[in-house]
C-alpha positions, 0 to 999 in steps of 0.5 A: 525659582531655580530652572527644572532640571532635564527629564531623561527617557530611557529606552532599554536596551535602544543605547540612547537617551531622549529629552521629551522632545525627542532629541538625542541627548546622549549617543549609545556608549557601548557600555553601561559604565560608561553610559551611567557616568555620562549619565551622572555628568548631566546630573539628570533624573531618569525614568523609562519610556515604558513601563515594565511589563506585567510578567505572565506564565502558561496556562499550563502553570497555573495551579488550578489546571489538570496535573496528571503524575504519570508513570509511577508506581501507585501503592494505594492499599485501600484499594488494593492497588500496586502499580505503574500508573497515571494519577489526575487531579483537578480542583483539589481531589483525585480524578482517576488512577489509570493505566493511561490518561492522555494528557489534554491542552493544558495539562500539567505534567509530572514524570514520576517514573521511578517515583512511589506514588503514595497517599499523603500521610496521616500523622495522629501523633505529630507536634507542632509549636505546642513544646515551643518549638520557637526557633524551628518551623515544624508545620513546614518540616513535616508537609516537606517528609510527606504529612499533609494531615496531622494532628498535634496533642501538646503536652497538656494543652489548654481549652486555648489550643484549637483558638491559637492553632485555628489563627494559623491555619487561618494564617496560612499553612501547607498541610491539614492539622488538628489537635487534642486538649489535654485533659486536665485542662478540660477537667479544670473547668467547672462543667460537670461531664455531662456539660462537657458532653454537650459542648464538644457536640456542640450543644451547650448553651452560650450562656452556659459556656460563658459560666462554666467553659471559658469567660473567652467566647473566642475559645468557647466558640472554637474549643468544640473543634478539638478532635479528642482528649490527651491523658499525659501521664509524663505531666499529671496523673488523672484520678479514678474519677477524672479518667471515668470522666474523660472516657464519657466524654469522649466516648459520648461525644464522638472524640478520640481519646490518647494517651501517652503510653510509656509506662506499663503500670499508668497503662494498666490503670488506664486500660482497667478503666477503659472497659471497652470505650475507644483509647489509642495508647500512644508511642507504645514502643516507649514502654520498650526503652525501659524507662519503667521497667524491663525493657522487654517486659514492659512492651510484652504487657503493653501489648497484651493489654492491648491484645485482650482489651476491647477498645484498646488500639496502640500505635508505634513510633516510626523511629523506634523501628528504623535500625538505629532504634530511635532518636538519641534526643528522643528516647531509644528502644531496647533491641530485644523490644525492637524485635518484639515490636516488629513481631507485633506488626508482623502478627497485624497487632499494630497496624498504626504508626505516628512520629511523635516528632519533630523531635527537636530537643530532649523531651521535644518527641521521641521520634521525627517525622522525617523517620516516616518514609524511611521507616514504611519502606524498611519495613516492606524491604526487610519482609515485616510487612508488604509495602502495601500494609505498610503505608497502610499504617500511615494512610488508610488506617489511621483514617479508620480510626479516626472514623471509628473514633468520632463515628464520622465517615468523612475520614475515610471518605476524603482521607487516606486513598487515592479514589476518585473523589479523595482529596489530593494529598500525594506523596512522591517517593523517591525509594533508593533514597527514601525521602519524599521529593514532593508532597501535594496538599488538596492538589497543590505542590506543598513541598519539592525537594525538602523544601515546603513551596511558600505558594502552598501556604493555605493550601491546608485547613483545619481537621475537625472531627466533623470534617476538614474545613478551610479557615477556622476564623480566628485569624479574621478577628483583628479585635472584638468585644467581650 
């Protein structure tokens, strides 16, 4: 048997090597080149005297610790509040808005001075990976411009959507998301309207949803948390009875309805049939690029329906109104539109806007998140609105229609303001440059700087009409049986 080769201890740091009897082998060299050939020249196998130390941080890091953002300028339209103020938050909600909090032991701190303080924003209109944005990271992009909720209508996605979004969430994601089914794929089923009322208030029968939903049970059991249906006039055109048959469902089973909003004439046909039910027409500053018509023409008919039509709520898009008048790989409104919609806002007849983004290609949005922030602070700044009603179009009012939509409190209860009890989703905004330099998901940093904080990832959850929870599910079934 070939004779053990020596075992070497080495001391970091110390400058000598030691067999295991303690003896010195190899004397400090005075340089670690040095110190490796003499090494190598006994051909010896190392290992360390001591282990590596595990590596701690203070308390004050650790992210289930107070964080007090102090100094900022609090804009809180809910409640009226525009300010310097300090901000506490602990175990995911807001704790107070003060005029001073003292910081206690422990405390994390953030100095916000010069920073707008603002709720996270709600994005009802915001895609994610439904336009197979496979080369891009959209969940991320958004959370890093300041969304913490967002909800993603596809283009016409399928009863599979809350399934295949759940196992992401499930996955991990920095901010709240939620979806709408496109309609024809709700409609595609065999379930009358009146078993598709009963399922999405969670009261068909498993047996039933087996023959008339889905033979998947996976997204029988998850199809039911989708917070509305999307009418895509870009993808199908619904018949008279197809449409009847998406307000009753979403009008008797607490749902949102949308729909894509560019064409005045399908705008018509879908407000006709509305007859008072809830429908929010979406990217309505669409009808402004002229695509269909007079630029301006389009919009002033869009706006008068909405105007005139009990139930009919639009909401613009964020780009459409920054001064290059949208995206160029998006679709690009009219400047006399442009000056029409901004009236519109002006005259408290939008009071809702959405990004419609990421746009990352032609026909992928017609807007981009990143417009979000920019957009609320140039409408404040060239005197449409305050700054107040205007991250009010993107905080607080968009959680009241949602509460008015599903007829859950929740919303407006945990969403869109910074009261004692809300969840934590807070942006700072730096307002010279216009950009969020960071965005907290129920009290944790998501993102900083741009760039979404990978620690963050599960800070999100899954947005139901009912309410928000942590995990949807899917994401725990490595198999199952049919």
């Amino acid at each position: 048997m070939a004779p053990e080769r020596n075992r070497l201890l080495c001391e970091c740091g110390r400058g000598t090597l030691h067999d295991r009897r303690g003896a010195a082998r190899v004397p400090a060299i005075g340089s670690s080149r040095a110190a490796v050939a003499a090494i190598r020249s006994l051909g010896a196998e190392m290992t360390y005297a001591r282990a590596p130390q595990p590596v701690t941080f203070p308390d004050a890091l650790r992210p289930d610790t107070r964080l007090l953002i102090r100094g900022g300028r609090v804009v809180d339209p809910a409640h009226a509040i525009d300010a310097v103020r300090d901000l506490a938050v602990a175990d995911g909600r807001i704790l107070e808005v003060a005029g001073a909090i003292h910081p206690e032991r422990g405390d994390r701190i953030i100095d916000a001075e010069g920073l707008l303080v603002l709720p996270g924003l709600i994005d009802l209109h915001c895609h994610f990976h439904d336009l197979f944005d496979i080369s891009t990271i959209p969940a991320t992009e958004v959370v890093a411009h300041g969304t913490t909720v967002a909800l993603t209508p596809g283009a016409g996605n399928t009863l599979m959507a809350p399934a295949l979004l759940g196992a992401e969430v499930d996955r991990g994601l920095p901010l709240h998301v939620g979806c709408y089914i496109g309609a024809a794929a709700v409609l595609a089923t065999r379930a009358t309207p009146e078993q598709l009322i009963a399922y999405f208030r969670g009261d068909l029968a498993d047996s039933t949803q087996l023959q008339v939903i889905s033979r998947n049970p996976i997204t029988n059991a998850t199809g039911s948390l989708a917070v509305g249906l999307k009418d895509h006039m870009g993808h199908w055109i619904l018949s008279d009875e197809h449409l009847e048959a998406c307000f009753a469902i979403t009008h008797q089973a607490g749902m949102m309805f949308m729909s894509h909003c560019q064409d005045p004439e399908h705008t018509a046909r879908l407000v006709r049939a509305s007859r008072g039910r809830r429908v929010l027409l979406t990217h309505a500053t669409a009808a402004g690029s002229g695509s269909h018509g007079d630029a301006v023409a389009s919009l002033e008919q869009v706006l008068a329906l909405a105007h005139t039509s009990p139930g009919v709520t639009l909401d613009f898009t964020t780009a459409h109104l920054r001064r290059a008048r949208g995206l160029r790989d998006g679709i690009l409104i009219d400047a006399r539109a442009q000056a029409i919609a901004r009236d519109a806002i002006a005259g408290g007849r939008c009071r809702l806007l959405t990004s419609d983004g990421p746009c990352n290609a032609t026909m992928k949005g017609f807007g981009d998140a990143r417009e979000n922030i920019p957009c609320l602070l140039e409408l404040a700044e060239e005197g449409v609105v305050s700054l107040g009603d205007s991250v009010a179009m993107m905080t607080c009012n968009p959680a009241r229609f949602a509460a008015e939509a599903t007829g859950q409190k929740w919303w407006t209860q945990e969403l869109g303001h910074l009261g004692a009890g809300a969840r934590a989703n807070v942006v700072l905004v730096e307002p010279h440059a216009r950009r969020a330099v960071m965005t907290l998901v129920e009290g944790r940093i998501a993102a900083f700087e741009g760039r979404c904080i990978r620690a963050a990832h599960g800070a999100g959850g899954w947005a139901s009409r009912s309410g928000l929870r942590p995990r949807v599910g899917v994401g725990d079934l490595p198999l199952y049986k049919t």
